[in-house]
C-alpha positions in Angstrom: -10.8 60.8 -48.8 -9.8 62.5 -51.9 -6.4 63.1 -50.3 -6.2 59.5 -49.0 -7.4 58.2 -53.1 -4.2 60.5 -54.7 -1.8 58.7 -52.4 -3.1 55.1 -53.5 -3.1 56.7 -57.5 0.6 57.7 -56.2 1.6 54.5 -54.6 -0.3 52.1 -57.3 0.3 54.5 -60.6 -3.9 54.1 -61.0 -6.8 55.1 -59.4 -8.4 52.3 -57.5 -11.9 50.5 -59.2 -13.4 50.9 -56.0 -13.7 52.3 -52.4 -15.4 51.0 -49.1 -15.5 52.9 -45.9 -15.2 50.3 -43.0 -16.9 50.3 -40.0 -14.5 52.4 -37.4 -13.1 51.1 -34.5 -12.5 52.6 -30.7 -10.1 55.4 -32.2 -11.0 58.7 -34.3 -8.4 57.1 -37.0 -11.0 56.3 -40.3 -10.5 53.5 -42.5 -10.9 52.1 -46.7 -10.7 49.4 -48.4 -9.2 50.3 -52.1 -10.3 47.7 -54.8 -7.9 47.5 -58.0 -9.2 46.3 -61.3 -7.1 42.9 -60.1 -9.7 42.7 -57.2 -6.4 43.1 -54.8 -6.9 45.2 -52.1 -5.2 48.1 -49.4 -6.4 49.8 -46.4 -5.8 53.2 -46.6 -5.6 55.1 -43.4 -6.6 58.7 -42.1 -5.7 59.8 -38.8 -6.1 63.3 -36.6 -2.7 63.1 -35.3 0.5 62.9 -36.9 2.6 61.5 -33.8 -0.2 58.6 -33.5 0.3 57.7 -36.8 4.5 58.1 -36.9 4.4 55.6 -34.0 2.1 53.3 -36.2 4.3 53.4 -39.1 7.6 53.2 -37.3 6.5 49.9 -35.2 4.5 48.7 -38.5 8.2 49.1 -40.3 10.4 47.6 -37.4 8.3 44.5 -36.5 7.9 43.7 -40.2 12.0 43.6 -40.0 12.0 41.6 -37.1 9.3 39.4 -38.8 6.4 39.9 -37.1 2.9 38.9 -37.9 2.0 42.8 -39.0 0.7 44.6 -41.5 2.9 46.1 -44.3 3.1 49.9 -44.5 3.0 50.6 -48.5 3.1 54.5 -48.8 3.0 57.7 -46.7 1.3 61.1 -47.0 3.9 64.1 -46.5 1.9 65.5 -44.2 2.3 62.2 -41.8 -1.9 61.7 -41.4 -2.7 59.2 -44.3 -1.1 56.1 -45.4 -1.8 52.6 -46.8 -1.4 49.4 -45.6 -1.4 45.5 -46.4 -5.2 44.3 -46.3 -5.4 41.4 -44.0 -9.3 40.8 -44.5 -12.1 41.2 -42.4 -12.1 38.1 -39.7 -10.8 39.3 -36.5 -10.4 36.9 -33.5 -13.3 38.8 -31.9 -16.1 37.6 -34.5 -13.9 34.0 -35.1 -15.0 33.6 -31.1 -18.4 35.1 -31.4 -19.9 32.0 -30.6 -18.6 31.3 -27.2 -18.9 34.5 -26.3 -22.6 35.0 -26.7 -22.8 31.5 -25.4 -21.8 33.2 -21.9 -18.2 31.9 -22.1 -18.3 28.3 -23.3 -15.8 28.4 -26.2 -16.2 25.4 -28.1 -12.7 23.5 -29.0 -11.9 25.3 -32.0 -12.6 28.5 -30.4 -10.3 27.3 -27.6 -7.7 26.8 -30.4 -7.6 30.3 -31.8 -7.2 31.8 -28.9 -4.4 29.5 -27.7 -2.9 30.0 -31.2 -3.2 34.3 -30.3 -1.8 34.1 -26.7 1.1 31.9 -28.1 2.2 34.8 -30.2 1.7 37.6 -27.6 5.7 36.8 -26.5 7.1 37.2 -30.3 5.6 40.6 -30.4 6.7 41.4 -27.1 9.9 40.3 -26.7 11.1 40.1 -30.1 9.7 43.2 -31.4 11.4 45.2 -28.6 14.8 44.2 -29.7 16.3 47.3 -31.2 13.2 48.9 -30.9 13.3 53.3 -30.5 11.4 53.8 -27.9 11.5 57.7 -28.2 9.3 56.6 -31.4 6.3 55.2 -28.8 3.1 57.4 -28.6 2.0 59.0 -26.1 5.0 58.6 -24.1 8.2 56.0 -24.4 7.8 53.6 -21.2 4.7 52.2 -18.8 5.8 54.4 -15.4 4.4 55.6 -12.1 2.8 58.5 -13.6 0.9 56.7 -16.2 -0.3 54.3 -13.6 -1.4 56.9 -11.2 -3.4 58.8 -14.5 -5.5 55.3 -15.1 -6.2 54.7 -10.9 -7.6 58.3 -10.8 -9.3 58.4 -13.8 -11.0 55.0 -12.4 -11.6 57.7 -9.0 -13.2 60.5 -10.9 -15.2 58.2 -13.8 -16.1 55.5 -11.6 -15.9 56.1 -8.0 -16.9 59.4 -7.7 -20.4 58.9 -9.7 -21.1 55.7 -8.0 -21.3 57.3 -4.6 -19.4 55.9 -1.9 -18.0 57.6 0.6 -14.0 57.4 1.1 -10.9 59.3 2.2 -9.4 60.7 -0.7 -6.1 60.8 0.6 -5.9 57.6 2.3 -7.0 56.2 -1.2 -4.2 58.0 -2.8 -1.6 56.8 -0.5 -2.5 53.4 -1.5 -2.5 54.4 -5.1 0.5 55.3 -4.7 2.2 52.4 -3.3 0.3 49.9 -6.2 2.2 52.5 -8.4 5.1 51.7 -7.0 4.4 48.2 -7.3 3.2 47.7 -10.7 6.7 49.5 -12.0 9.3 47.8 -9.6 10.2 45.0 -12.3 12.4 46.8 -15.0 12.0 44.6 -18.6 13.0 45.4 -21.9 9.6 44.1 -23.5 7.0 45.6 -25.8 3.9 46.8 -23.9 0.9 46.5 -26.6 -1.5 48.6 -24.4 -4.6 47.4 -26.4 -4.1 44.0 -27.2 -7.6 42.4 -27.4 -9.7 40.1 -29.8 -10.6 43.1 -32.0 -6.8 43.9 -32.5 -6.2 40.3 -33.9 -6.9 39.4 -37.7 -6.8 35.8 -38.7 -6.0 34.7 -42.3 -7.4 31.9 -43.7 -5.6 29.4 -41.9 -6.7 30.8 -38.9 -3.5 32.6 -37.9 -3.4 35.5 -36.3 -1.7 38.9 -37.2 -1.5 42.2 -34.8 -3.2 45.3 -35.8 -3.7 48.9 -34.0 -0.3 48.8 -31.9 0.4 52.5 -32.1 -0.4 53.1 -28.2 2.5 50.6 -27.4 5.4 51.6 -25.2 8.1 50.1 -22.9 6.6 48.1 -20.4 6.4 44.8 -18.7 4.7 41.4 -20.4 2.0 41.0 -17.8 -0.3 44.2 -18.9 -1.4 42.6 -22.1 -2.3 39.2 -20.5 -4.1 40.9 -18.2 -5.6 42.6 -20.6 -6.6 40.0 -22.5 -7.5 37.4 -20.7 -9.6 39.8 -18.2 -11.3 41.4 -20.6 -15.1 41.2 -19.0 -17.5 40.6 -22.3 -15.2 37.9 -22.8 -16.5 35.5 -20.1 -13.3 33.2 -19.9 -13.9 30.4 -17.8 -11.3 30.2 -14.8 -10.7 27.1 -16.6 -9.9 28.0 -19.6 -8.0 31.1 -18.0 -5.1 29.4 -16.2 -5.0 27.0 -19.5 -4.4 30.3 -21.6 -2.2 31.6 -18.8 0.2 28.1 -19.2 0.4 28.6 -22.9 1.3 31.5 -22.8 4.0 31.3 -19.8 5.6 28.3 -22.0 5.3 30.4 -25.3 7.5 33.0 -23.0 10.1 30.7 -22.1 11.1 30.2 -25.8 12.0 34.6 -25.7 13.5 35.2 -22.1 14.2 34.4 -18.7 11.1 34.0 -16.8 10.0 34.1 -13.3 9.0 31.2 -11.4 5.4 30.4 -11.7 4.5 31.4 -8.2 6.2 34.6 -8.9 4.6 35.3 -12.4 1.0 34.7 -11.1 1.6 36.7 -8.3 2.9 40.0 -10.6 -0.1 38.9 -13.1 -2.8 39.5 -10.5 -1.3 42.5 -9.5 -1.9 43.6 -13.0 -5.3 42.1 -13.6 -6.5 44.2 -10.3 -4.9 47.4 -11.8 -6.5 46.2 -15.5 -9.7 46.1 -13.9 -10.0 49.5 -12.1 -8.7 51.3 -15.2 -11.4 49.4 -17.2 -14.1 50.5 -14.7 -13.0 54.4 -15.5 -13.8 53.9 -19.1 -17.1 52.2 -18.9 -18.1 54.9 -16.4 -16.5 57.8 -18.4 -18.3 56.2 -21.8 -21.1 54.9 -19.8 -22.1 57.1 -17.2 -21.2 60.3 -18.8 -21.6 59.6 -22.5 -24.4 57.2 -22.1 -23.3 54.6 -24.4 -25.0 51.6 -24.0 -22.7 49.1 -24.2 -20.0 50.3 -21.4 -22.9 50.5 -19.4 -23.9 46.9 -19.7 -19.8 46.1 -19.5 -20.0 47.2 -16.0 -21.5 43.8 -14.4 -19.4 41.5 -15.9 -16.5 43.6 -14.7 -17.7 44.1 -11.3 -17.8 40.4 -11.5 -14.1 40.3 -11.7 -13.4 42.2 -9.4 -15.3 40.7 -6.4 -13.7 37.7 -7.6 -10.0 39.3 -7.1 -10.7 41.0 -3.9 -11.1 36.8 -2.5 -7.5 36.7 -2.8 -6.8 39.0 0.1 -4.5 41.8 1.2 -1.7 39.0 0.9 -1.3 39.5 -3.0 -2.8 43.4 -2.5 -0.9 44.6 0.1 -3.1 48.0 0.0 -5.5 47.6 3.1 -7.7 50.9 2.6 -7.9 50.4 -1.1 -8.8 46.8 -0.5 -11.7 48.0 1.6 -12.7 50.7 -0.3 -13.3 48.1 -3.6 -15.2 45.9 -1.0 -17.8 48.3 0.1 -17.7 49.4 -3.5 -19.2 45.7 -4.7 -21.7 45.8 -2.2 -23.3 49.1 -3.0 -27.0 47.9 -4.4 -26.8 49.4 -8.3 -23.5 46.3 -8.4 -24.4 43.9 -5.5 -26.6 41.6 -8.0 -28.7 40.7 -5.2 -31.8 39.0 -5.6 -34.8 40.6 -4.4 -37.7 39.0 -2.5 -41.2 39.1 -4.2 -42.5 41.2 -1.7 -40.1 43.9 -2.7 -40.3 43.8 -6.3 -41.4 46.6 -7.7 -43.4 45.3 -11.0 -46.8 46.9 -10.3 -48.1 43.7 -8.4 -49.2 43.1 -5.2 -47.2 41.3 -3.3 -48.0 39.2 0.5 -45.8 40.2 3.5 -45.6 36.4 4.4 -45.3 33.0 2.6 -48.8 31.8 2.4 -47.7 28.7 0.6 -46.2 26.7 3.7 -48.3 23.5 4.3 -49.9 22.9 8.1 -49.5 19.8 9.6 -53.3 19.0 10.0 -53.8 19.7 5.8 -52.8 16.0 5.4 -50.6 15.0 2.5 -51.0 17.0 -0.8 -50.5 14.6 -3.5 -53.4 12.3 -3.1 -55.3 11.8 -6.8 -56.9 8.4 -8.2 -54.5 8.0 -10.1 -52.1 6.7 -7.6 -50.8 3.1 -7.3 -51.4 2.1 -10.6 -47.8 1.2 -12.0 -45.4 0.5 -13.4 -43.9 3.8 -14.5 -43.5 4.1 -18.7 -41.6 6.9 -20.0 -41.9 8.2 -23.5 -39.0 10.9 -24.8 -39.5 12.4 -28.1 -37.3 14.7 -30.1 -39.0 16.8 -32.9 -39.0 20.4 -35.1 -40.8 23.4 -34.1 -41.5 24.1 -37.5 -43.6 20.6 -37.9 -45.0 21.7 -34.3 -44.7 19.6 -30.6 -45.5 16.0 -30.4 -49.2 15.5 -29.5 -49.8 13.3 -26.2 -51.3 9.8 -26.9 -52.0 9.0 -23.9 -55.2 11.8 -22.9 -52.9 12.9 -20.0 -52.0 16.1 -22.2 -48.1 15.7 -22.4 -45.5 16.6 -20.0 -41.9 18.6 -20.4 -40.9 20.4 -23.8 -37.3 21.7 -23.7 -36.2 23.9 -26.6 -32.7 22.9 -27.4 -32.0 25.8 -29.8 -30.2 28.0 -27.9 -27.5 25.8 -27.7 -24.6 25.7 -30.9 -25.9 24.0 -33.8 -23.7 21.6 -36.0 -26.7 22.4 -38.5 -24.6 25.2 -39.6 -21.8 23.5 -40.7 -21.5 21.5 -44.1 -19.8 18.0 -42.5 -22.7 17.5 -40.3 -26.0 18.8 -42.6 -26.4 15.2 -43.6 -26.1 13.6 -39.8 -28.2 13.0 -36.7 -27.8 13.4 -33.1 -27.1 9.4 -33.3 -23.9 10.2 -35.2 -20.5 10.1 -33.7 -19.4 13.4 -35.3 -22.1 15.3 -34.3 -22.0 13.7 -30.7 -18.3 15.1 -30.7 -19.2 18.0 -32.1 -21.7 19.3 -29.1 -19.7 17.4 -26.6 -16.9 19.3 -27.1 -18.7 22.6 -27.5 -19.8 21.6 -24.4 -23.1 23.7 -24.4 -25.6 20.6 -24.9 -24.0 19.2 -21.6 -24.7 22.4 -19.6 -28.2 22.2 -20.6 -29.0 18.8 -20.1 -27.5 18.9 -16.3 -30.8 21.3 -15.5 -32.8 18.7 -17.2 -31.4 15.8 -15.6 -31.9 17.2 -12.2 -35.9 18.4 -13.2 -36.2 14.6 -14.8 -34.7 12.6 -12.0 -36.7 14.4 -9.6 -40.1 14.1 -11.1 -39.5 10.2 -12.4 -38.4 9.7 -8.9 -41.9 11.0 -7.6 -44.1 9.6 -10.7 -42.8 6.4 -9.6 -43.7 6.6 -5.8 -46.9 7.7 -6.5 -47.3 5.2 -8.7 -48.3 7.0 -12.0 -48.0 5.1 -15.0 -47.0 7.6 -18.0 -44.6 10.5 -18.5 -43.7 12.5 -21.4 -40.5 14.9 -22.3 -40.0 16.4 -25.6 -37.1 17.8 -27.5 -37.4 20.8 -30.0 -34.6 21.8 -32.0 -34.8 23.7 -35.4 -34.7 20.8 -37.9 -35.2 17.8 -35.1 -31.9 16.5 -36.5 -28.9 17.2 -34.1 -29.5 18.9 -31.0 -33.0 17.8 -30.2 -32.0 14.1 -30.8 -28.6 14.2 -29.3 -30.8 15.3 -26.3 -33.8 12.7 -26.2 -32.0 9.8 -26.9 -29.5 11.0 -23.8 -31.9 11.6 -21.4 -33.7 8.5 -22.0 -30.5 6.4 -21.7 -30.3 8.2 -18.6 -33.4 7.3 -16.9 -33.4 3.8 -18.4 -30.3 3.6 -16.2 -30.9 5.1 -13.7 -34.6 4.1 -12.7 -34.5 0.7 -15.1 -38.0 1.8 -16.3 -39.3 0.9 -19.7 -38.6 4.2 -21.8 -40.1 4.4 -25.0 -37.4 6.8 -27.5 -39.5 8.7 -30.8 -37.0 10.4 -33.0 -40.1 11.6 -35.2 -38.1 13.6 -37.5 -35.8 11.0 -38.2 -38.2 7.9 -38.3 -37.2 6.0 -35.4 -38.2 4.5 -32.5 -36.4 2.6 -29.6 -38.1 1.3 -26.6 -35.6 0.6 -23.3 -37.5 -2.5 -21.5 -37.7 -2.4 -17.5 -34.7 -4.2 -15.8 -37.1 -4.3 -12.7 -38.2 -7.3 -11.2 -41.3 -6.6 -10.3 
């Protein structure tokens, strides 16, 4: 640190007001952010390895020539293991998409947006940066080859395979290896290889455009690896969807740089190097996971087993690798990654469990669902939408209330200043969760729950039914979702349904289109 402080006094002719350590990343590399009395800010830079950061600094200095959306490099230690660089804040692409992420992959549409934006500029860097580029400057080695491939597949067989078990031919596995080697280097292109390009590696500025950071593993190599990489990337939980759109923008973005394949031809490589992404990813959460015990490449491990059952559906016609292909079956079925769920009578959760289903009916019970309360009519349904914090609508009716659906794990416009001031009943906010799509997912589960038990209510002939909507404030989500689902049954039973927005104030009541 003190070294790393002389160089900025050095570079800046003053000693900086103030220092922060930042939180480090992946690499052993620590990072500062030097405050002057201006309140402008550096990074300064300390690194273990001077040929790590000499491949920094030269790809820093030649994609700012070639224009590239990088940070500067302002000074350099003799010794080659400090240096400064242009601050570019502290949003990265991977807490600007936080939201969708943690909402199990539903990226709402400005979510959507910044990551189109990102895969857009994946080409410039790639294509353009590699124009005149030295690649005797790349670290560890100059070019993506057969023996770099063949290091990643085997560390996948010692960290991964190995500890989970299964039983294979070593040497049939490595024949295949081999060949998928082979494979993965046939196509000879003069195009940068970023190696780590993910959301962390992506800073936005305040308009939301994206600049490239932590490069310095880049090499020769073909354009597919970092796609794959990307858009594969398990904690991420890209829709397919939203996957092949990705994949388009970025094939078009590609067109405006080189010569590319035809489409059949480009998804065919990309898979090829999604499969390959997948394995090598599978070594490191079982090296960090398995063997380190870190907690979070341990719980990486599903989502990316996930991936790879879904690759294997595409059959020995893409991976021409029959043992290997087999090998990665059996390897999905084994029980610690099958996600299979168990019966009760197997669960062991310290509870007694029956050998047989005692809950089928006999014929000679007679029906189940006789009550006095049958045949009274005509259904009326009453939807409510309300705050937890003013407590759940009490029942009027002595029948002691029905459904309550918390809506709060869903996105809340709440959050943002535009829609503080609106309802549920507004057209923004109805955009606003329509597009973020999560409100929709959740009211498909209630919709089928609803439909069903209406549907049953009214055969019976019952004559009141409740549902009620909590949300934080009882403002957006909660009233976006009563006054839906009572359109919905208005419509699709025409039953009188009685609407209580009781935050809000207002009540609606649907009348019966039914003619009896």
């Amino acid at each position: 640190m003190e070294k790393l402080t002389e160089l900025y006094n050095k570079w800046h002719g003053s000693m900086p007001e103030s220092a922060e350590r930042l939180a480090g990343a992946g690499s052993n590399r620590q990072y500062y952010r030097f405050t002057a009395e201006d309140g402008t800010t550096v990074i300064g830079v300390v690194g273990t390895s001077r040929d790590e950061n000499h491949a920094f600094v030269y790809l820093a200095q030649h994609f700012e020539q070639r224009q590239l959306p990088v940070p500067q490099v302002l000074a350099v230690s003799d010794d080659g293991l400090r240096y400064l660089q242009t601050d570019l804040g502290s949003v990265s692409l991977f807490d600007a998409v936080r939201g969708g992420r943690e909402a199990g992959g539903r990226y709402n549409l400005e979510e959507q947006e910044l990551l189109k934006r990102t895969i857009r500029q994946l080409p410039n860097i790639q294509i353009r940066g590699a124009r005149g580029l030295d690649w005797q400057n790349c670290y560890p080695q100059p070019e993506f080859d057969e023996d770099s491939v063949l290091f990643d597949l085997n560390y996948f067989k010692y960290c991964f395979l190995k500890p989970s078990g299964l039983d294979f031919h070593e040497l049939k596995l490595e024949a295949n290896f081999r060949l998928m080697a082979k494979d993965l280097t046939s196509e000879q292109v003069d195009s940068f290889l970023y190696r780590d390009f993910q959301a962390r590696n992506v800073m936005l500025d305040a308009e939301g455009n994206p600049y490239f950071i932590d490069f310095q593993g880049g090499r020769k190599g073909p354009y597919y690896y970092d796609l794959a990489s990307f858009l594969w990337q398990a904690s991420a939980r890209y829709s397919n969807k939203l996957r092949r759109e990705l994949v388009l923008e970025y094939y078009e973005a590609l067109k405006l740089y080189t010569e590319v394949p035809s489409v059949r031809h480009f998804v065919t490589r990309l898979s090829l190097f999604v499969l390959f992404r997948t394995l090598q990813v599978l070594g490191t959460y079982g090296f960090r996971g398995y063997f380190e015990r870190k907690k979070h490449f341990i719980e990486s491990i599903p989502p990316a087993m996930d991936n790879l059952r879904e690759l294997l559906k595409m059959g020995e016609d893409v991976f021409p690798y029959p043992y290997m292909m087999d090998m990665l079956r059996r390897l999905t079925e084994l029980p610690q990654y099958a996600h299979i769920e168990q019966p009760a009578a197997s669960r062991a959760d310290g509870y007694k469990t029956a050998d047989r289903n005692v809950y089928v009916a006999h014929p000679q019970d007679g029906p189940a669902t006789f009550s006095k309360y049958d045949g009274k009519g005509p259904l009326r349904v009453r939807v409510f939408s309300f705050s937890y914090r003013k407590g759940i609508p009490e029942d009027s009716s002595g029948n002691g209330g029905g459904y309550v659906f918390d809506c709060r794990s869903t996105h809340n416009p709440g959050r943002y200043e535009p829609y503080k001031k609106l309802t549920g009943l507004d057209e923004p906010v109805i955009r606003f969760l329509e597009d973020d799509g999560e409100i929709l997912t959740f009211l498909e589960s209630v919709y089928k729950l609803a439909d069903a038990h209406v549907q049953r209510y009214i055969d019976r002939g019952f004559t009141d039914l409740m549902f009620s909507f909590g949300c934080t404030g009882g403002q957006h989500r909660s009233v976006y979702s009563a006054q839906h689902l009572a359109e919905h049954i208005h419509n699709k039973f025409g039953i009188e349904v009685h609407v209580c927005h009781r935050e809000q104030g207002i009540e609606q009541t649907l009348p019966s289109t039914s003619k009896d």
